[in-house]
Phi, psi and omega in degrees: 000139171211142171307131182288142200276158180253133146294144201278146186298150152333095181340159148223152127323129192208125182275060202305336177287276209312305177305317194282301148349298185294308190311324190286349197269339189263009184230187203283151185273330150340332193281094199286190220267352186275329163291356125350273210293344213272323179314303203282310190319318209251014134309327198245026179290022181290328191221241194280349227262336171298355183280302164351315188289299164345304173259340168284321204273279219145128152315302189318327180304288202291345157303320191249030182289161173278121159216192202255176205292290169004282183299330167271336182312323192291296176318331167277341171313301171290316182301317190301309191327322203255003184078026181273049200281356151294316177300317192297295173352278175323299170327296189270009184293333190287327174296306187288012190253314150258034169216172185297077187315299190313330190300326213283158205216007183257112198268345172273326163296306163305337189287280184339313213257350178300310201303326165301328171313287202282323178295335190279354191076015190268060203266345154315294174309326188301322182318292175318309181249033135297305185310303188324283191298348171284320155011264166268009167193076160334288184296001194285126193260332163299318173290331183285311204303330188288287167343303171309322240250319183282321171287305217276328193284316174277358143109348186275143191225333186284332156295338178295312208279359147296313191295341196266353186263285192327329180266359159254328147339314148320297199208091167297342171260059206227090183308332177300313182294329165270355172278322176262022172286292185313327169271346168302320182277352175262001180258324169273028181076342205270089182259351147312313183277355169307302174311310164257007086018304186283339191253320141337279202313337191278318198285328160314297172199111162347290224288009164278017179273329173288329190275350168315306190314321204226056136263144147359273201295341175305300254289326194297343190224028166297309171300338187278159191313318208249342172287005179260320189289285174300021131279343181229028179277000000 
């Protein structure tokens, strides 16, 4: 099953010395210099510098900065962008420890941080700010497709597989979702609609056509004429 990917910003080069100087020159001199670079690293997470940040900090550092509720929001924001999802994890769990889950209303901040939850294998909490966004936007095609994804890890699959038409019911053009329509359904015994699911998802975007070949769950109509076809066109 899979999560729709956010795309990652364009690298930049980034001179992390030379940014942490500037930084030091425009701030209270008072600041030491090490709370500084630690400040500056998730300011300069557009490119390499967050990698950069890793190795002058430190994971553990960077797991464990102090900041105002803002500054983790943000900071979970960013790590998930760059795939840091332990770090991100951490951020908003610290975000959501001070402020108001019910309040909260940024459906791209609740996806993240729900999405952090499911890497951790923690799919109940993921649960919790999936739910959160239907809450105030029913129709939100990323909380169904999560929402699938999640039923589906757990074995309810007929709940996976409402949740995942609803979310193509939304938004139809999204190749990932008929792809987890298709293993879903193959979980449900259904291999016609496996099939046609699986040929959505292919016509949308190729590259399920490769991952089809070696999935498993194909294996039972890996032999029929025409699921032989759609793989080798």
């Amino acid at each position: 099953m899979d999560n729709r990917k956010l795309k990652n910003p364009k690298p930049t080069k980034i001179d992390f010395q030379t940014e942490l100087e500037r930084a030091v020159e425009k701030r209270n001199s008072k600041i030491p210099r090490s709370e500084i670079a630690k400040d500056i690293t998730f300011e300069l997470y557009s490119g390499d510098a967050m990698f950069r940040g890793l190795t002058d900090l430190g994971f553990d550092t960077l797991m464990n900065l102090e900041g105002t509720t803002e500054q983790y929001r943000e900071w979970g924001k960013t790590s998930f962008q760059r795939r840091l999802y332990k770090i991100a994890h951490n951020y908003f769990t610290k975000y959501f420890q001070a402020s108001n889950l019910e309040a909260e209303t940024d459906k791209e901040l609740l996806n993240s941080a729900g999405l952090c939850h499911i890497y951790q294998n923690n799919l109940e909490e993921g649960l919790t700010f999936f739910n959160r966004i239907l809450k105030f936007s029913p129709q939100n095609p990323d909380a169904h497709n999560n929402i699938g994804i999640v039923y589906y890890k757990q074995g309810d699959n007929e709940s996976a597989k409402k949740h995942l038409e609803a979310s193509i019911d939304y938004e139809p053009g999204y190749a990932v979702v008929y792809w987890n329509l298709a293993l879903t359904e193959m979980k449900l015994n259904n291999p016609s609609q496996a099939f046609k699911r699986l040929k959505q998802a292919i016509d949308l975007d190729e590259r399920y056509r490769e991952r089809a070949k070696d999935h498993e769950l194909f294996a039972p109509i890996r032999g029929d004429s025409k699921f032989k076809a759609l793989l080798s066109s």
